[in-house]
N, C-alpha and C positions, 0 to 999 in steps of 0.2 A: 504494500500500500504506500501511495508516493504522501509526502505531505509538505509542506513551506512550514521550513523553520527559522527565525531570527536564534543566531548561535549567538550572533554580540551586537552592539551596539555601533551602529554606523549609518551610510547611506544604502540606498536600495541594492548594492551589490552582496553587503552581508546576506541579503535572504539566497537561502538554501535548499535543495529538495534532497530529502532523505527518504530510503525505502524502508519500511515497519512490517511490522507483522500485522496480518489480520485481526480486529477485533472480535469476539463476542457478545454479545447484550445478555448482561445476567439479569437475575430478579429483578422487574422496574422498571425493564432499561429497555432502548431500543438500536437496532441498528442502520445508522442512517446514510442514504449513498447522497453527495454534497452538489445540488445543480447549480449553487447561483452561492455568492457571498457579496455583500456589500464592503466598499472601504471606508473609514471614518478615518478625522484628522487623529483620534485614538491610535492606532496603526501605527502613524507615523511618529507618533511620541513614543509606544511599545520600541519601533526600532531606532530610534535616535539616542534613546535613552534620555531622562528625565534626572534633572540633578538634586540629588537628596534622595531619590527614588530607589528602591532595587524591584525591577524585574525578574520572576524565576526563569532563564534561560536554561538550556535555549525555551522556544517556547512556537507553538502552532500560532500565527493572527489570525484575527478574521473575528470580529461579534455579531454581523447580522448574517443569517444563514437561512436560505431556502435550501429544502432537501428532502425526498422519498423515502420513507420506508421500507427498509429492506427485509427485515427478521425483528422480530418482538417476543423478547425475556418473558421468563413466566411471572406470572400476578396483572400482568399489565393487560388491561379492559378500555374501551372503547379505539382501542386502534390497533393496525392490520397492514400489512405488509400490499406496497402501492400507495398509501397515504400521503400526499402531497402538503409538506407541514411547513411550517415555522419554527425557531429555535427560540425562547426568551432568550435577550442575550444576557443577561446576570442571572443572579439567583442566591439568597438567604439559605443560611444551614436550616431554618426551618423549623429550630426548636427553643430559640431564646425569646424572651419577651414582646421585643421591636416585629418579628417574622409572625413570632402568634398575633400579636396586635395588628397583621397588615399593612408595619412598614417595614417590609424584608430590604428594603433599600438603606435602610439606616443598621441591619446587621450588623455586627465587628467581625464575621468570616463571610461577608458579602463578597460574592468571585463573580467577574463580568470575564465573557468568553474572548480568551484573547489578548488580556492584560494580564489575570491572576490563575488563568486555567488555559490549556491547550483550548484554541479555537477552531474556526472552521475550512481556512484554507487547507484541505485534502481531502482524498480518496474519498474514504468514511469515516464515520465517527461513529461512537457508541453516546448514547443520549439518554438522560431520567427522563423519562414517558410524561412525568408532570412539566418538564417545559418546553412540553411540544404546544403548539397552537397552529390553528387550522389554516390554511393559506388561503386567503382570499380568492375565489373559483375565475373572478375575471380579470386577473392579475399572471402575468409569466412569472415564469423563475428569476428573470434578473429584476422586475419591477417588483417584486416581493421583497426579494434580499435589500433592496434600497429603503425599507421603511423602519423596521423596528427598535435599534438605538434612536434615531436623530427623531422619529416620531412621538415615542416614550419621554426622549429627554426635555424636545419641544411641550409636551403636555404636561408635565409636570413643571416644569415654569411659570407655564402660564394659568394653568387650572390650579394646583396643588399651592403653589409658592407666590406668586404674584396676585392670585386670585382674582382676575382677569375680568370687569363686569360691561354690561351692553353700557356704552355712551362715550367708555373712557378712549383714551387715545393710545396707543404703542408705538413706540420705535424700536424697529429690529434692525440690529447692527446684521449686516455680513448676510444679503438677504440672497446669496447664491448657494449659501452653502447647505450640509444637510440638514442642521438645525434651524436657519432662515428660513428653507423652504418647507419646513413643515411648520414654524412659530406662523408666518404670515398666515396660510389656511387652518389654520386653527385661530386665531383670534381674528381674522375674518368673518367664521363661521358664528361667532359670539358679539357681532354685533358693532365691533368696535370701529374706529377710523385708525388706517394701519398706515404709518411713516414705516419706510425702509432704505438701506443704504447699500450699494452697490458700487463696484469697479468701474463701469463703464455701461455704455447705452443699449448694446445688447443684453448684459444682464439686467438693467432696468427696466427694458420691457418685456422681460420674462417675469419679473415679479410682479409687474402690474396686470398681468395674466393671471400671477395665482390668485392675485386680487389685494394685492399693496396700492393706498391711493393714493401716494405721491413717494417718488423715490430719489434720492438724494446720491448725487455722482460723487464722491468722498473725494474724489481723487482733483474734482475742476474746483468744488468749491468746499466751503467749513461745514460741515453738516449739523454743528451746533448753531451756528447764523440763518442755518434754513430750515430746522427748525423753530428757531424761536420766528421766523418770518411767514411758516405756514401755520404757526399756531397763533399770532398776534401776538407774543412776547409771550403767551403761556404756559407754553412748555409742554409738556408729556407725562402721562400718570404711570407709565411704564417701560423699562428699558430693557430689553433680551437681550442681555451681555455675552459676549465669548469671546471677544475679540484681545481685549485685556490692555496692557499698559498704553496703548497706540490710541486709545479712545478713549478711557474709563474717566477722566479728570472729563470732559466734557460731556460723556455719556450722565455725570453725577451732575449736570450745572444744567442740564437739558430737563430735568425732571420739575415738575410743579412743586410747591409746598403736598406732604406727606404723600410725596413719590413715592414706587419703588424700583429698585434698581435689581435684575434678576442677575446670577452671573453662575455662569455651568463649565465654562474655559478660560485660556488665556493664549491664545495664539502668538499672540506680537509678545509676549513677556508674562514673568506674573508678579513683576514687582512693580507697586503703586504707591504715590502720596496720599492724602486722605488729610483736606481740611475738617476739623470735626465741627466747626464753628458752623461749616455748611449744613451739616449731617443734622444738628440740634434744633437750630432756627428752624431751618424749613421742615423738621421732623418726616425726613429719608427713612426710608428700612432698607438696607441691603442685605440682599437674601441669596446665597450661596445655595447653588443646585447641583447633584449628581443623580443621574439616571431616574428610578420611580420605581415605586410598588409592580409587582404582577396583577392587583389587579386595576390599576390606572393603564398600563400595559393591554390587559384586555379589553379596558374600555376606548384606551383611545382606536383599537384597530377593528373595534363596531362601527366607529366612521370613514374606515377606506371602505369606500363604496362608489360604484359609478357618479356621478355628480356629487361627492363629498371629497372628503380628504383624499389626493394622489400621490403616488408617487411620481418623484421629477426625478428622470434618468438623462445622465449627461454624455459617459461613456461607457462602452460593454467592451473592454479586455478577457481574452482566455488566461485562466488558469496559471497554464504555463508561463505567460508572460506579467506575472503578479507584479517582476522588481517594475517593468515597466509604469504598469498599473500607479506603485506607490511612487513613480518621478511624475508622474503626469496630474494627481493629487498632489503634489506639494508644490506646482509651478502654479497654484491656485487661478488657474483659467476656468474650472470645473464652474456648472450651476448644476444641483442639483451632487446626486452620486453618482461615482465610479465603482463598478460593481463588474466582477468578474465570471465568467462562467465556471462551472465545473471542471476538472479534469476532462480531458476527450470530447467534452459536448460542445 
């Protein structure tokens, strides 16, 4: 069984293909053959290496995973070999307080597939039957694998953490990416008036497609100045952060009196100033986000549905050609995700 392994830390030439042994699916478990994986900016922090951070190397990447049922472990009920499923990409041990309470997100042995566990780039994999979830019937394999991190992360933002209501206003930083492009159709869908920030003109009229109503070229002009100019000096009751030190001092000066500022990355850096003088007066909340519950997870992908939430797919790389995959993710051209096929398919 071939599989992409990051051995060390570097640029996309460290990934590896190594051959395995066959797996089994014991009690629970199933065995899954891998048609489609999504790439997340995750990926490319797994293989660069994160400083302060240890990664268990080497290590399989890959969190979002579409994939068939091959063979299914004893105990395991309602599914069958041919099942065309979904992978949650994380998962809570399942037995401490936070995981019975239904935030397995907030776990202390919470493991997302790909960072803290072998993931999904290869052959097969062997899966717990409980984080399989049902693939969407009018969705392929590569427009599945593009939804379940950045859709998860995006909903929990914005429903769980920001608490998102009809009338307010959002600004979504980075509205190409995969977390852009699912924050804007979801607070879309809830009513709001959505500001977004893009690279350039063709990624602004792809956002204004998923239904961003006005989008802000970062790059011609201040997009703190254009905000306050499309809001009449008002500002924003909400900011979807991940962009990090490159924005965050204006992303916090952009928000109304008792803003909130969401923040789930840091791409451009992760170190910030922080006047507190701002923070008090105008009573900010900044609310630090990683991933979501399983079952925020199922709720958000009860709205991929034909005319509700999509996936936005940019490029379909095979397999084989993964290092590719992750140089073409990090030259940040991408809208939407880069998402590879299967081994052979």
């Amino acid at each position: 069984m071939r599989s992409w392994k990051i051995v060390e830390h570097g640029p996309p030439s460290v990934l590896r293909v190594v051959e395995g042994p066959e797996a089994a699916p014991g009690p629970g478990q199933v065995l899954l053959r891998i048609d489609a994986v999504g790439l997340n900016h995750l990926d490319l922090w797994v293989r660069r290496g994160v400083s302060g951070h240890r990664f268990p190397l080497p290590l399989v990447p890959g969190s979002d995973i579409a994939a068939t049922i091959e063979r299914v472990g004893s105990s395991v009920e309602g599914w069958r070999p041919g099942d065309e499923v979904l992978l949650a990409p994380a998962s809570g041990c399942g037995d401490c307080a936070s995981c019975l309470g239904g935030a397995d997100h907030l776990c202390a042995r919470y493991e997302i597939l790909g960072e803290t566990t072998d993931g999904g780039c290869r052959e097969r994999m062997v899966a717990p039957a409980a984080s399989l979830m049902r693939r969407p019937p009018h969705l392929s394999a590569e427009e599945a694998a593009s939804i379940p991190l950045s859709l998860l992360t995006a909903w929990h933002m914005i429903v769980d953490r920001a608490r998102l209501r009809s009338g307010e206003t959002v600004l979504v930083q980075a509205a190409g990416s995969g977390v852009g492009v699912m924050a804007i159709q979801i607070a879309r869908r809830m009513g709001v008036r959505v500001l977004a920030t893009a690279g350039n003109a063709e990624k602004a009229k792809k956002a204004r497609r998923l239904g961003a109503d006005e989008v802000i070229l970062y790059r011609e002009t201040d997009f703190l100045d254009e905000v306050r100019r499309l809001t009449n000096r008002r500002g924003v009751d909400v900011v979807i952060e991940h962009v990090g030190a490159e924005t965050w001092d204006r992303s916090m000066r952009a928000l109304v009196k008792g803003g909130r500022l969401v923040i789930c990355g840091a791409t451009s850096g992760p170190h910030v100033t922080l006047d507190l003088r701002r923070l008090f007066f105008k009573g900010l909340s900044l609310l630090g986000s990683t991933m979501g519950s399983r079952s925020e997870m199922d709720e958000a992908l009860r709205h991929v549905e034909p005319g509700g939430i999509s996936p936005v797919l940019d490029r379909v790389f095979r397999m084989e050609d993964l290092p590719d995959a992750h140089a073409y993710l990090e030259g940040r051209s991408a809208f939407g995700k880069v998402v590879v096929r299967g081994f052979g398919r």
